[in-house]
VEXDREN-2710 file (C-alpha; in Angstrom, 1 decimal):
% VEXDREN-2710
k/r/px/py/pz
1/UNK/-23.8/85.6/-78.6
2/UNK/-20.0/85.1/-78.5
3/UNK/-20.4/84.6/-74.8
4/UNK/-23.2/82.0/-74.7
5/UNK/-20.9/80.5/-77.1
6/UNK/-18.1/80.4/-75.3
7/UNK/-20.1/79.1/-72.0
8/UNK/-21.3/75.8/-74.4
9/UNK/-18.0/75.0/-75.2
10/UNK/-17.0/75.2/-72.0
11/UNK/-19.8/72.9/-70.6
12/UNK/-19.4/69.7/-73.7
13/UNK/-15.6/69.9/-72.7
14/UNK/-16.5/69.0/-69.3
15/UNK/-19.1/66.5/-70.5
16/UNK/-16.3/64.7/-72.8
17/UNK/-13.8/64.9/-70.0
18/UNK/-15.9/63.0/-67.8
19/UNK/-17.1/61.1/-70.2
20/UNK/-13.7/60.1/-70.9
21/UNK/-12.5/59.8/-67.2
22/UNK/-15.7/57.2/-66.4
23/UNK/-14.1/54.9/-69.8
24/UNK/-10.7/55.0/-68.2
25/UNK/-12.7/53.9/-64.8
26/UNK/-14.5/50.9/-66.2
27/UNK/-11.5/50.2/-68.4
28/UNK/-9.0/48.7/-64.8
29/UNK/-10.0/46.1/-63.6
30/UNK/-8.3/43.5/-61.1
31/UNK/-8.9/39.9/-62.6
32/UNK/-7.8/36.8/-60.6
33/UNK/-7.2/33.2/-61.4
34/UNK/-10.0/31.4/-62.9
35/UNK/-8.4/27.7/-62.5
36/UNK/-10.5/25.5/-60.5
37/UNK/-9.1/25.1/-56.3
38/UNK/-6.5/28.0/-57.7
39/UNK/-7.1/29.4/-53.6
40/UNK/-7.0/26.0/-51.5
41/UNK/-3.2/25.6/-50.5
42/UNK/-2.1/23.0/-47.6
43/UNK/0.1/24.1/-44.5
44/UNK/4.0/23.7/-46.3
45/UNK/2.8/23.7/-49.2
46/UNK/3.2/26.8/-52.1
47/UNK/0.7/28.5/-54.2
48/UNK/1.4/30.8/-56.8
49/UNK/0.1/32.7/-59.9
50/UNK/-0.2/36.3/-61.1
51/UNK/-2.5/38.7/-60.8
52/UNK/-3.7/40.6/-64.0
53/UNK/-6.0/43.8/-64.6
54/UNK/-7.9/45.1/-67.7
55/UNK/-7.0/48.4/-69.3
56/UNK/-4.8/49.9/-71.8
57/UNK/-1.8/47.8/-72.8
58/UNK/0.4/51.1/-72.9
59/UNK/-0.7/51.9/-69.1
60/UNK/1.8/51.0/-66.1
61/UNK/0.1/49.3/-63.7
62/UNK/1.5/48.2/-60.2
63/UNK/0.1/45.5/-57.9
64/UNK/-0.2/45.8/-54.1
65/UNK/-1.7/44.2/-51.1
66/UNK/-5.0/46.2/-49.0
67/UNK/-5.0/46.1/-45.2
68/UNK/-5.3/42.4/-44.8
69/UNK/-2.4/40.7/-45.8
70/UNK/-1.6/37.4/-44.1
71/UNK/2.3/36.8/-42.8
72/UNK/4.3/34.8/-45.5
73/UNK/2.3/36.2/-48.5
74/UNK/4.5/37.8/-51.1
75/UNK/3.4/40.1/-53.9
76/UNK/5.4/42.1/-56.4
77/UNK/4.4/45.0/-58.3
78/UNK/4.1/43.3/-61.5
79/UNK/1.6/41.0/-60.1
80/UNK/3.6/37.7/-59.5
81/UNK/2.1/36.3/-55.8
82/UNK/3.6/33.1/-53.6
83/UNK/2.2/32.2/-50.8
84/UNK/3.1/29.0/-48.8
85/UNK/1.4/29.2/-45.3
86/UNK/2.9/27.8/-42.0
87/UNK/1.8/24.7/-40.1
88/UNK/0.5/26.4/-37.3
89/UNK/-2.5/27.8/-39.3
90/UNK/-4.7/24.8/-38.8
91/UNK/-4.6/22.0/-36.5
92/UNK/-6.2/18.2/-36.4
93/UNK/-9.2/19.5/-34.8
94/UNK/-10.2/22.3/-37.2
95/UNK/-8.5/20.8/-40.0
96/UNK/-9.3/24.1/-42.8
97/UNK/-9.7/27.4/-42.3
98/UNK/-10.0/30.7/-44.8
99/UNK/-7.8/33.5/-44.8
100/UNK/-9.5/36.8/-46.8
101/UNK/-6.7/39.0/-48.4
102/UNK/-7.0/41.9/-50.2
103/UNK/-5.5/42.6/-53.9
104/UNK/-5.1/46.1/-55.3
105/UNK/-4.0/47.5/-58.9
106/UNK/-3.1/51.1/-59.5
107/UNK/-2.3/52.8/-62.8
108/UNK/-0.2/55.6/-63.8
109/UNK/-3.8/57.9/-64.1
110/UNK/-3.9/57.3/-60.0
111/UNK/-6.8/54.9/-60.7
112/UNK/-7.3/52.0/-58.4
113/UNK/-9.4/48.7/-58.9
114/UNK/-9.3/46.2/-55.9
115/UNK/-10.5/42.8/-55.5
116/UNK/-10.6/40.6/-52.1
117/UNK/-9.9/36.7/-51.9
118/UNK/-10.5/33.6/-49.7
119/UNK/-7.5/31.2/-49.4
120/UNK/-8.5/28.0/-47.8
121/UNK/-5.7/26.4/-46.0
122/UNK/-5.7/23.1/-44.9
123/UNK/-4.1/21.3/-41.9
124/UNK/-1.3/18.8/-43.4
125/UNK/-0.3/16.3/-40.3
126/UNK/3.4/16.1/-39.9
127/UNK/5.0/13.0/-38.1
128/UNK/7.2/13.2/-34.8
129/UNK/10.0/14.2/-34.6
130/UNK/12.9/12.2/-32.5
131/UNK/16.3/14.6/-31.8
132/UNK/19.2/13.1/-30.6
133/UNK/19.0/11.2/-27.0
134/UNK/21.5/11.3/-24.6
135/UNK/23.0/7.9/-23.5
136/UNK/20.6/5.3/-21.3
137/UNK/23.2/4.6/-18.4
138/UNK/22.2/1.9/-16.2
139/UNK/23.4/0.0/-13.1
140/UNK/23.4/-3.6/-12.2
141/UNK/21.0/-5.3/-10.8
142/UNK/19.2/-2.0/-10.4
143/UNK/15.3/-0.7/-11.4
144/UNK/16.9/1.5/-14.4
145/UNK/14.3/4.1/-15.9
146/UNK/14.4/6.5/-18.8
147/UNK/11.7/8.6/-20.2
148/UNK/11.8/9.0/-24.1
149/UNK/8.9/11.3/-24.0
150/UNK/10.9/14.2/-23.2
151/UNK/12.5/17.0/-24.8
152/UNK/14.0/14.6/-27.6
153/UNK/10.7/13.3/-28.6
154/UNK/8.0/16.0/-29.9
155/UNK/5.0/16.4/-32.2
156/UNK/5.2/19.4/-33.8
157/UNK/1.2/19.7/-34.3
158/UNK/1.0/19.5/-30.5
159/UNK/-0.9/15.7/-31.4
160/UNK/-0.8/12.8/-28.5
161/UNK/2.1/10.1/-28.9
162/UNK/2.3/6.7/-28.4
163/UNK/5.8/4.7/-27.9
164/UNK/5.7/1.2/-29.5
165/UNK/8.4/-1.0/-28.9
166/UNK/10.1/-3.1/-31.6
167/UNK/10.0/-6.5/-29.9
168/UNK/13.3/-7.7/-31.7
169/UNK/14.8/-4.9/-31.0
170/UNK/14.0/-5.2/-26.9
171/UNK/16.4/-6.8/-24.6
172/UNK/15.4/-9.6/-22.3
173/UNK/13.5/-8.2/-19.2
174/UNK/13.1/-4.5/-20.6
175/UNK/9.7/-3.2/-21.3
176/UNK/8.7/0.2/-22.4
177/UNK/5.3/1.4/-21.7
178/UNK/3.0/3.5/-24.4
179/UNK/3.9/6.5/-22.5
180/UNK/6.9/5.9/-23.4
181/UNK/8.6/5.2/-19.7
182/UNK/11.7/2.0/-20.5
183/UNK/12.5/0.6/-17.3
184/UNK/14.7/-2.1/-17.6
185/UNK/16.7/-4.4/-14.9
186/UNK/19.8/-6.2/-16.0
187/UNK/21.1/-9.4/-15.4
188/UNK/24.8/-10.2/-14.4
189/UNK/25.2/-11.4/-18.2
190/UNK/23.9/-8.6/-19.4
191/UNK/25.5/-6.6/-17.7
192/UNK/28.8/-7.8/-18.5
193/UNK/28.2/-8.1/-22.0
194/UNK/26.8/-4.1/-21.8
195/UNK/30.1/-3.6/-20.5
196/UNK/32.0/-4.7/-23.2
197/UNK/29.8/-3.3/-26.0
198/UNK/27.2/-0.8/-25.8
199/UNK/24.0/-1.2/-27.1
200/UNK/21.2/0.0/-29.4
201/UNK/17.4/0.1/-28.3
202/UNK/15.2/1.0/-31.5
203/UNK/11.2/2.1/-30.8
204/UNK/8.5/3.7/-33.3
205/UNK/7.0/7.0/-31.7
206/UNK/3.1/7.7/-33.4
207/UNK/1.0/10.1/-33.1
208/UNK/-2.9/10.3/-32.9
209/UNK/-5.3/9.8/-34.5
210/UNK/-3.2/9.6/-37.4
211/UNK/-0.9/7.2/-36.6
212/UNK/2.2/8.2/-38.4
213/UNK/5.4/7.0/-37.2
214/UNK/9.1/8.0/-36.4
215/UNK/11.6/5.4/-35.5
216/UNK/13.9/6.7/-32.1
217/UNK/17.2/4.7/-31.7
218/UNK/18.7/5.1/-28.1
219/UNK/21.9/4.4/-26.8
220/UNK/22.1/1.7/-23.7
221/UNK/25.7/2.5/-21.6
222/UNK/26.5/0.9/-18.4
223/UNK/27.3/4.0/-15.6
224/UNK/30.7/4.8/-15.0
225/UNK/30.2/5.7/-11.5
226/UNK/31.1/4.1/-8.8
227/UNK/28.1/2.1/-8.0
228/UNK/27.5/0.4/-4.2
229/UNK/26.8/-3.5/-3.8
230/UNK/23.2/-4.4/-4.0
231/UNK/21.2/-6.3/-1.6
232/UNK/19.5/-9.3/-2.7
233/UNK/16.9/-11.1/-0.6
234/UNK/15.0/-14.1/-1.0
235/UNK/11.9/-14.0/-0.4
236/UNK/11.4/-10.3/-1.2
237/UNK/9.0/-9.3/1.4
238/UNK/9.3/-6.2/3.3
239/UNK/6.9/-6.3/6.0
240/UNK/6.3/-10.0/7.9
241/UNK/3.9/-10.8/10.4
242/UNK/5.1/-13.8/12.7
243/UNK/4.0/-15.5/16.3
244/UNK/6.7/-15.7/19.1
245/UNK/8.3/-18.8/18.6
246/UNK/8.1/-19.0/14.8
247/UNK/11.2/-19.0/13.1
248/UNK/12.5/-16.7/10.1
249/UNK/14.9/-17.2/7.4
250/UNK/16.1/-14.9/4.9
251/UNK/19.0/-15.7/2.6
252/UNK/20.9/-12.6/1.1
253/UNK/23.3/-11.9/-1.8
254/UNK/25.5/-9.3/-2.2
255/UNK/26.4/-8.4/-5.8
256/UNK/28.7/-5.5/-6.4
257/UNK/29.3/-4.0/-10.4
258/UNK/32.6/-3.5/-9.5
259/UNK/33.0/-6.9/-8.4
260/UNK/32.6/-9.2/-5.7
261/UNK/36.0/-8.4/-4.0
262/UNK/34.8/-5.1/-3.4
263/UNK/32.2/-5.9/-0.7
264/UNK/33.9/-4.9/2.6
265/UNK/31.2/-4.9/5.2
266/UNK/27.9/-6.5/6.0
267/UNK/25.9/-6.2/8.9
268/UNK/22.3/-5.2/10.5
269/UNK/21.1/-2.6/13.0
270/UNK/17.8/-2.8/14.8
271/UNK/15.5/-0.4/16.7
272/UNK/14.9/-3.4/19.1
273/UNK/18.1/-4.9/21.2
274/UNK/16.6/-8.0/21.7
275/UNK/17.6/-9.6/18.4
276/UNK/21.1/-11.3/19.0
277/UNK/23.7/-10.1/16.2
278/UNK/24.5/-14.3/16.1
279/UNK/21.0/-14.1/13.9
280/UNK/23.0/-13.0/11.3
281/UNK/25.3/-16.3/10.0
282/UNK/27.8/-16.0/7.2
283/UNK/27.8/-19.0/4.6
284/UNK/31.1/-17.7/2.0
285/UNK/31.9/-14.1/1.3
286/UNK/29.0/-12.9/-0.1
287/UNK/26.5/-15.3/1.0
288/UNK/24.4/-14.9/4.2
289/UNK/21.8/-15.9/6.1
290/UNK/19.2/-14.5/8.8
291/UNK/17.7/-16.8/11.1
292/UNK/15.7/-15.8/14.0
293/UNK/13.1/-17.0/16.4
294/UNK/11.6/-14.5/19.1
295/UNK/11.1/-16.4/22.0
296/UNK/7.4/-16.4/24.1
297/UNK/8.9/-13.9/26.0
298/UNK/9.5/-11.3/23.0
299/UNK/6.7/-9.7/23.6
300/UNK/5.6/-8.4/26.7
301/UNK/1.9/-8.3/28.5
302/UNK/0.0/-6.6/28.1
303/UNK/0.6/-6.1/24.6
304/UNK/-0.8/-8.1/21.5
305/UNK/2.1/-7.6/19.2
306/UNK/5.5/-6.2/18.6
307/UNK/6.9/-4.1/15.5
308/UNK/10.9/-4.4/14.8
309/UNK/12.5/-2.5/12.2
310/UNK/15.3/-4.4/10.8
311/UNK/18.0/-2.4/8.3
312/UNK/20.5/-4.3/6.8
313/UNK/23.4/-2.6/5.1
314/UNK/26.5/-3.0/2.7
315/UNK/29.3/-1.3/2.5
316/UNK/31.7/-1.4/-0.5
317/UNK/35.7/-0.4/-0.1
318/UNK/35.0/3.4/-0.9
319/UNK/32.2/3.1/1.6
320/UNK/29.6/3.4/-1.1
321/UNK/26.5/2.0/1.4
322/UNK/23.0/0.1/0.2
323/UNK/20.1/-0.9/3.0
324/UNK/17.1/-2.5/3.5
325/UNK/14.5/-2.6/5.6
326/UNK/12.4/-5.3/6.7
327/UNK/9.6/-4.8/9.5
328/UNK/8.7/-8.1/11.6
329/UNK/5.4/-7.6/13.2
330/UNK/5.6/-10.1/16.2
331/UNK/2.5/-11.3/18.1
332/UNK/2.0/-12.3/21.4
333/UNK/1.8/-16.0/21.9
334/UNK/0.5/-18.9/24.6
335/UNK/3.5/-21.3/24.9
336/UNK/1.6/-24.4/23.9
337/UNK/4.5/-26.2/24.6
338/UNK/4.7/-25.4/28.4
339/UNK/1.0/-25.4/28.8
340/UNK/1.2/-28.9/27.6
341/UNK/4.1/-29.6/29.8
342/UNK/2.0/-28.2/32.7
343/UNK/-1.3/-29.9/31.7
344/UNK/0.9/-33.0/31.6
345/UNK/2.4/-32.7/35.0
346/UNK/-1.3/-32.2/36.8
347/UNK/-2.6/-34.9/34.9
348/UNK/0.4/-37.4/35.7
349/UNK/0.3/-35.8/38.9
350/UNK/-3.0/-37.2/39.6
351/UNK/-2.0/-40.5/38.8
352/UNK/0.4/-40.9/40.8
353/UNK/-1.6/-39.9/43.7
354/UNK/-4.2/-42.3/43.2
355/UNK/-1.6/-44.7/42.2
356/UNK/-0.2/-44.2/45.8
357/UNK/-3.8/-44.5/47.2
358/UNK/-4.4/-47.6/45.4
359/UNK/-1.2/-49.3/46.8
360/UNK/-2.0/-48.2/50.2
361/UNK/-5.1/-49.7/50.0
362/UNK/-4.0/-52.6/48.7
363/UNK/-1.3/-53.0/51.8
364/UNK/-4.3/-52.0/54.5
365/UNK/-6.5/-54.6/52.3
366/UNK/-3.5/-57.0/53.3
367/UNK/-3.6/-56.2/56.8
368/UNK/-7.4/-56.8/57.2
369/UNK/-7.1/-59.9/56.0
370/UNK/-4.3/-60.7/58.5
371/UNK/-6.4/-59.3/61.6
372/UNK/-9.4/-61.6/59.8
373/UNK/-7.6/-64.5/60.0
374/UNK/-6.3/-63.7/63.4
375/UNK/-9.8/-63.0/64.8
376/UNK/-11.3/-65.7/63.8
377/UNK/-8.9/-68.1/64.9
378/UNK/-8.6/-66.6/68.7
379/UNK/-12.8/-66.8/69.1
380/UNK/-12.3/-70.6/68.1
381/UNK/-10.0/-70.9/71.4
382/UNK/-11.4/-67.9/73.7
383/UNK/-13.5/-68.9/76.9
384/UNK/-15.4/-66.3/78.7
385/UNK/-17.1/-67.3/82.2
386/UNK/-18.7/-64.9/84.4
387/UNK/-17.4/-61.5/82.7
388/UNK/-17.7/-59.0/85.1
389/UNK/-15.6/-55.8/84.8
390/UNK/-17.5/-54.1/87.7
391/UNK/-15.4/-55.0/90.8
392/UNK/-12.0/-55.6/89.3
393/UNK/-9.1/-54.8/91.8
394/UNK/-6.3/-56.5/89.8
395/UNK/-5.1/-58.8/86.8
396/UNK/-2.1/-61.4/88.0
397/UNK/-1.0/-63.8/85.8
398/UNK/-0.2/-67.5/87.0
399/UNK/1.1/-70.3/86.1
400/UNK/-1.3/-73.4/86.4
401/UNK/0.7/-77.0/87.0
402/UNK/1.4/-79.2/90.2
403/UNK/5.4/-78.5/89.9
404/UNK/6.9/-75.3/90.5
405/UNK/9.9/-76.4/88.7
406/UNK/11.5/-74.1/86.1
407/UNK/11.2/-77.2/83.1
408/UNK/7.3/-77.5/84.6
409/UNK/6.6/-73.6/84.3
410/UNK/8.0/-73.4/80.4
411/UNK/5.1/-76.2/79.9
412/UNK/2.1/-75.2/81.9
413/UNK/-0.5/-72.8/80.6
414/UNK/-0.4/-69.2/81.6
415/UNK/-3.6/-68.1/82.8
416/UNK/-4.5/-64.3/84.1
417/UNK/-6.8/-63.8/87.5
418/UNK/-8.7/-61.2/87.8
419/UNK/-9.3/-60.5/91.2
420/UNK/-12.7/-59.1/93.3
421/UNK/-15.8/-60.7/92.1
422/UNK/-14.9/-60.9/88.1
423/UNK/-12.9/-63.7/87.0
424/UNK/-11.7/-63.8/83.1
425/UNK/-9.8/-66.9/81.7
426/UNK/-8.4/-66.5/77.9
427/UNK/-7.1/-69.2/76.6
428/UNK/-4.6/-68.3/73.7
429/UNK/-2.2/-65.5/73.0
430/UNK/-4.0/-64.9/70.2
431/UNK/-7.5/-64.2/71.7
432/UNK/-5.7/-60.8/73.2
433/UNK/-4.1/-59.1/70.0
434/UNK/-8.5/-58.8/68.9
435/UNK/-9.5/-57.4/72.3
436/UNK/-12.6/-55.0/71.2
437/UNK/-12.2/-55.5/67.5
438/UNK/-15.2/-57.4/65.9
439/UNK/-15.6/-59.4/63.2
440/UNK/-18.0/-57.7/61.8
441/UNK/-16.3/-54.2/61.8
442/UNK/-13.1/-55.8/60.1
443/UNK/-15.1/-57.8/57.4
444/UNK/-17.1/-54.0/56.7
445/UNK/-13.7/-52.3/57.1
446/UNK/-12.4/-54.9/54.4
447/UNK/-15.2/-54.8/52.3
448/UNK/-14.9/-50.8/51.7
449/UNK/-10.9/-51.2/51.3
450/UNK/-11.9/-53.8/48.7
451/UNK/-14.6/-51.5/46.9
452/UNK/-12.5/-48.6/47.4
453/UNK/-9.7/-50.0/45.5
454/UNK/-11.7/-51.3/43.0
455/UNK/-12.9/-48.0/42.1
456/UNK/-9.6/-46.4/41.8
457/UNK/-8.5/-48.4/40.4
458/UNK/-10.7/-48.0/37.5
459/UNK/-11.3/-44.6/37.3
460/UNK/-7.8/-44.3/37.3
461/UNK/-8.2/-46.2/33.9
462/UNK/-10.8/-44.2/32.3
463/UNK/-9.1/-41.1/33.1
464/UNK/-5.6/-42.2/31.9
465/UNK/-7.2/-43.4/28.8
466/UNK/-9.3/-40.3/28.2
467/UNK/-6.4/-37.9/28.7
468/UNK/-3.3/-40.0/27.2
469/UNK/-3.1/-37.7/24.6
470/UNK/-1.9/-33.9/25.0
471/UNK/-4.6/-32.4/22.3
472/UNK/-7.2/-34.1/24.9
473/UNK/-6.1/-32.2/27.7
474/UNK/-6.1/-28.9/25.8
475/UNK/-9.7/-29.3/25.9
476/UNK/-12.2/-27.3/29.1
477/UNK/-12.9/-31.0/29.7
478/UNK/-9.7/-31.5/31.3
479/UNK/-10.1/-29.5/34.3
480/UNK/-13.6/-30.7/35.3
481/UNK/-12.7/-34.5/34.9
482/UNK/-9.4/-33.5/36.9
483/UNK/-11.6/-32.0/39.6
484/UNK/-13.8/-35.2/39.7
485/UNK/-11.5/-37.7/39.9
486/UNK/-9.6/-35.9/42.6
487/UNK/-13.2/-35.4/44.9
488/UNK/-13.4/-39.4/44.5
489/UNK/-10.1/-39.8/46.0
490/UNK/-11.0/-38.8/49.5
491/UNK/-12.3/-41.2/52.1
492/UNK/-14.4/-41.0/54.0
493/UNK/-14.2/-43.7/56.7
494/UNK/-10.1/-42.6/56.7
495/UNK/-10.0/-42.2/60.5
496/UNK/-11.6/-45.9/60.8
497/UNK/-9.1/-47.4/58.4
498/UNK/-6.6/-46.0/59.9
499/UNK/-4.5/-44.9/57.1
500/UNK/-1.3/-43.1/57.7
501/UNK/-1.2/-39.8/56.3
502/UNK/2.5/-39.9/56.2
503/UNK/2.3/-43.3/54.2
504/UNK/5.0/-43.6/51.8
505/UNK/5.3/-45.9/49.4
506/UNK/8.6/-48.4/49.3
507/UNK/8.0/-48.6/45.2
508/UNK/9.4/-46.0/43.7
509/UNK/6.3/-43.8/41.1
510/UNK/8.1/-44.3/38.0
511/UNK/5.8/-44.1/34.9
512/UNK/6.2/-48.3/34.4
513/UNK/4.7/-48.8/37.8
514/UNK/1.8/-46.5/37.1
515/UNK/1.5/-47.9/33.9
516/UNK/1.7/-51.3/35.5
517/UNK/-1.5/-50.1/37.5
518/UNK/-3.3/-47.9/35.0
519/UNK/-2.4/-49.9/31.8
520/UNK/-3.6/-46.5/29.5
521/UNK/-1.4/-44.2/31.0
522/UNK/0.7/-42.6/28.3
523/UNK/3.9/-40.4/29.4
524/UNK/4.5/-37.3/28.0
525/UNK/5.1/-37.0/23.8
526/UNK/6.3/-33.7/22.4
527/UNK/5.9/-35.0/19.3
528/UNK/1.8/-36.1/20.2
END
């Protein structure tokens, strides 16, 4: 009995001890903020508040993180958290994310309650940031570039920047690009007023897509090296293409930052020794010229063209050297000029040779008309009787006349005997100079002279006239008319007329006699 007794009390203290020990259970409990958005925080920002638990008020109870605490988060044992998380948590593209964290309590019984959160953090953009810049040093006269997106200019949320220039703030000629390139090439004023003062180039730097801005300020210096002489041409070109004969100017300036005393030498070289160094013509001390014209024989058959490399150079007194190169593409090239000059000479050539023809003519026409004359007169006086050329054994002459005195022979008539069985009397001296020339073969001979003339004479005229000019006788046409007109100059009854071939004119072939003959001949023009 004593024992069953002892067994009961035994078992209701266990029952009241766990009885107990499942109150003190339920009675710790974690309990978090109730406040509305108490867990969304921005990046930079700080959220805090404390953390409480249910139980008895005379219990200790200390506060902890579980396994997943995030970097940054701070907790102490009493409950009082802070939190404020880093930019890098979010970024423009995912612009919130959660971060789960774990919160336990633990009294001084070894009991535990835990309780897990959601902070939602969210991506704050934060504008560029522009360090200081090193010095923009720049040269005269000179391309000058500097790149303000480098190391000096960042985004810290890894966004895309955009450089936008303040246009008040830009000096004359500079421009800087959105990717933030400033290229800027100074004039002599500028330059010298640079020198005296330095100056201040202000810019806004953006980012994207949010478009919040940073202003930059950079600092404009002019070099303090020694800089060489620059090389101005006018026009700029690099590379020209040219015929032989065509003539190039260039005009250069030499500028030197250190100033215009400094220049010491200036000069060419060229891959091609054909180009005279007398091209190259000084106008004052820092002025020159380059004038050149490659002649038709520049460049050589059986090419089509010729490149020459041309450097110029300028050397300052601490020989400090600038260049540049200009390429002339040359191509081959028909003298017009001496083609003209020869089509000239063949087509004045021409007229002269007719010219002489038609003066011949005109003398032979002359001497035809004198044989005419001649002939007819000595058949008026010529007596024939008995003409018989068989049988002649000799021709005598005698003088007819009663006296034999010297007075009476000057007087009578001088007659010719023909001995044998033929006797011929002629009356006249002049009946013997036309001694088997007829008539009729002079007047035909004449006649042709006449016709002949004639039309040289005004072929000669066309063709002057049709080929005065020198842009006429560039033409295919030229050759085959000069062809023709030379076929109509031969004769061909040339033995029967008689015509010297060594004939020589007493007139000299001057072009005012040809012109006096062919009245459209035009001598030669080089301005036509």
């Amino acid at each position: 009995m004593n024992r069953l007794a002892s067994i009961g009390a035994g078992l209701l203290g266990l029952l009241q001890a766990a009885f107990t020990h499942a109150q003190d259970a339920k009675s710790i409990q974690l309990v978090l903020p109730t406040q509305t958005n108490w867990n969304v925080v921005p990046e930079g920002s700080t959220v805090r508040f404390d953390l409480k638990a249910t139980g008895s008020a005379q219990d200790t109870l200390v506060f902890s993180f579980g396994p997943d605490k995030q970097d940054g988060m701070q907790l102490d044992s009493l409950g009082h958290f802070s939190w404020t998380p880093s930019y890098d948590l979010t970024d423009r593209v995912q612009s919130a994310k959660l971060y789960p964290v774990t919160f336990e309590v633990r009294n001084s019984r070894g009991q535990v309650a835990t309780q897990q959160a959601e902070f939602k953090v969210l991506h704050v953009n934060r504008p560029p940031v522009v360090g200081a810049m090193r010095p923009f040093y720049v040269r005269y006269r000179t391309p000058n570039t500097y790149n303000l997106n480098s190391d000096f200019v960042r985004d810290d949320d890894g966004d895309p920047l955009v450089f936008i220039p303040i246009p008040d703030q830009m000096p004359e000629g500079s421009k800087l690009t959105s990717q933030g390139e400033l290229s800027w090439t100074l004039s002599f004023n500028q330059f010298s007023r640079l020198k005296q003062n330095p100056q201040y180039i202000e810019f806004w730097v953006e980012d994207q897509p949010a478009k919040t801005r940073t202003k930059g300020r950079l600092k404009v210096e002019v070099t303090q090296m020694d800089l060489p002489p620059d090389i101005a041409v006018i026009p700029k070109q690099t590379h020209y293409r040219m015929r032989e004969n065509a003539t190039v100017n260039l005009k250069f300036s030499l500028l030197d930052p250190n100033g215009e005393d400094d220049v010491a030498t200036f000069g060419f070289l060229s891959d091609n020794q054909n180009i005279p160094k007398s091209a190259l013509v000084k106008n004052t001390e820092n002025q020159y010229e380059f004038i050149w014209q490659p002649d038709y024989d520049f460049v050589k058959d059986p090419y089509d063209s010729l490149d020459v490399q041309i450097t110029f150079y300028v050397l300052d007194k601490s020989q400090n050297r600038e260049e540049r190169r200009i390429t002339f593409t040359v191509f081959n090239t028909i003298n017009e000029g001496e083609k003209d000059r020869y089509y000239y000479a063949q087509y004045r050539q021409l007229l002269v040779q007719a010219w002489g023809l038609v003066e011949q003519l005109g003398e032979k026409e002359e001497q035809l008309k004198r044989d005419y004359r001649k002939a007819k007169s000595g058949k008026r006086n010529r007596s024939v009787a008995n003409a018989s050329l068989g049988a002649v054994t000799g021709v005598t002459p005698a003088v007819t006349g009663a006296s034999t005195s010297p007075e009476v022979q000057k007087n009578g008539r001088l007659v010719s005997a023909v001995g044998g069985t033929a006797v011929l009397t002629m009356g006249t001296l002049e009946a013997t100079e036309v001694i088997g020339k007829s008539m009729k073969d002079l007047l035909d001979r004449y006649n042709y002279v006449l016709g002949k003339r004639a039309e040289l004479q005004n072929k000669g005229e066309v063709f002057a006239r049709e080929f005065a000019l020198k842009s006429t006788r560039r033409t295919g046409e030229f050759v085959k008319k000069l062809d023709d007109f030379r076929n109509s100059m031969s004769l061909s009854g040339l033995v029967a007329l008689e015509l010297d071939a060594n004939w020589q004119s007493k007139k000299e072939a001057n072009d005012k006699a040809i012109k006096r003959t062919f009245k459209d001949f035009q001598p030669l023009d080089e301005t036509q």
